[in-house]
N, C-alpha and C positions, 0 to 999 in steps of 0.2 A: 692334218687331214680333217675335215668338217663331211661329216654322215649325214643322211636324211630317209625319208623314207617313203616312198609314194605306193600305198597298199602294200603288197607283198614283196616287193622291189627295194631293195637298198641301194642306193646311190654314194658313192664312193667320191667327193672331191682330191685330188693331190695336187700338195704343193706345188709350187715353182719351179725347183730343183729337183727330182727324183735321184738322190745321187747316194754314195754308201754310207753316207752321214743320216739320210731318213730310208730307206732301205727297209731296216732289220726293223725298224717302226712301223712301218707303213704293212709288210709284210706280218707280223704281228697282230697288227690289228684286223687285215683283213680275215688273215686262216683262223684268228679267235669269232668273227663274224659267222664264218661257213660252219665251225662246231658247235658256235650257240645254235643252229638251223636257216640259215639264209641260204636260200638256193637260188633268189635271182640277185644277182650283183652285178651293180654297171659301176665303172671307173669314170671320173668325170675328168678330163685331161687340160680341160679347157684352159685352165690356168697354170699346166706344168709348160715349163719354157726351157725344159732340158730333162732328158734322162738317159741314164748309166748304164750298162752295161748290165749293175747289180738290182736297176729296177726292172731288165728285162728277166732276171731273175725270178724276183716276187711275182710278173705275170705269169711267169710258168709256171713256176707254183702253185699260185692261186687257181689257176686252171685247173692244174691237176688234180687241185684238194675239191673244188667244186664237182668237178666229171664222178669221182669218187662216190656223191650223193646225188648224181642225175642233175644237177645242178645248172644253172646257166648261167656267162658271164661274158659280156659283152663290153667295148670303151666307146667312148665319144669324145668328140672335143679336140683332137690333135689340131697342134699347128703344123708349119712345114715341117720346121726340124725334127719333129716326134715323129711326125709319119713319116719322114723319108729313114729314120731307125726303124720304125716298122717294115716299111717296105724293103731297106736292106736286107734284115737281119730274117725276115722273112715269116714274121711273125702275124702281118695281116694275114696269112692261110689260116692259122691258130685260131685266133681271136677274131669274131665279127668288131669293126671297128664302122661306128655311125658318126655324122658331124654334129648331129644334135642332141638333145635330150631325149624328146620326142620320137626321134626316132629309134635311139635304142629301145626307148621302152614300148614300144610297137611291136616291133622283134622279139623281145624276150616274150609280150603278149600272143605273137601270132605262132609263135614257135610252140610256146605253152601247146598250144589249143591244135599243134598238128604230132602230137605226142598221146 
């Protein structure tokens, strides 16, 4: 997972695989991100080409650990496969999911500012 950081925005890349083998990593670093004080988190999906069951996991998690401190956290970047796990599993209602960068962090901006 490679971080970065665009003003108050922390941007989350994951791997390839999101499977139970990076999971409890990935998970990990994120909820360590939200208690250092990161309250806008965007997951960058662009390059995940599969996820498990157990990284749908760490999204609810992570969700819930951000809502916790008013927090907001949004993904980008699904391919089909990933968003038809979204859209199964029904997790686009949960999670605002954008296809780009730019526009997640629009959102997280425009959201801010109607708070």
């Amino acid at each position: 997972m490679n971080l970065k950081t665009q003003g108050d925005i922390t941007i989350a890349q994951i791997d390839t695989r999101w499977d139970i083998t990076i999971a409890n990593k990935i998970e990990t670093e994120l909820v360590k991100l939200i208690e250092q004080g990161t309250k806008k988190l965007i997951c960058d999906l662009s390059q995940t080409e599969y996820i498990a069951s157990s990284g749908l996991r760490v999204i609810l998690i992570v969700e819930k650990a951000i809502k916790k401190i008013d927090g907001k956290f949004v993904l980008f970047g699904l391919n089909s496969f990933v968003q038809d796990v979204f859209l199964t599993s029904g997790f686009d209602k949960l999670i605002p999911i954008f296809k780009t960068e730019q526009e997640a962090i629009a959102a997280l901006y425009s959201t801010q500012n109607e708070n």
